[in-house]
C-alpha positions, 0 to 999 in steps of 0.5 A: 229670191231663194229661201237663204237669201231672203232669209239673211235678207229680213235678218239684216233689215231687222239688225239681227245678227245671226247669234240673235235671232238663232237665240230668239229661235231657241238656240244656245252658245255657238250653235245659234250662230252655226244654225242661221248660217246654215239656213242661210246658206241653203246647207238646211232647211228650217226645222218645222216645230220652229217655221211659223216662230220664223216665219213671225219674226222675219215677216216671211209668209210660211209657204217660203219656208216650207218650199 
């Protein structure tokens, strides 16, 4: 499984909407929603300084994000 989809994968499994878990991530207003669709989709990658945060909540070993 890709990096996006396993990424919207656990989301969903976790009842996250996209808006909540870029909040959790750090992120603001309409940007938080914006940022996980775009990981989601594979158009960006998890910025680093936020991986292991991902990585924590989404159990998703570190070395996936990073790839």
């Amino acid at each position: 499984m890709k990096t996006p989809d396993l990424i919207r994968e656990r989301r969903l499994e976790r009842s996250f909407t996209q808006q909540r878990l870029g909040e959790i991530m750090g992120y603001t207003g309409n940007c938080a929603q914006v940022t996980v669709a775009t990981w989601e989709s594979g158009k960006s990658k998890v910025p680093r300084k936020k991986i292991k945060k991902l990585a924590e909540l989404l159990d998703i070993p570190v070395e996936l994000l990073i790839s």
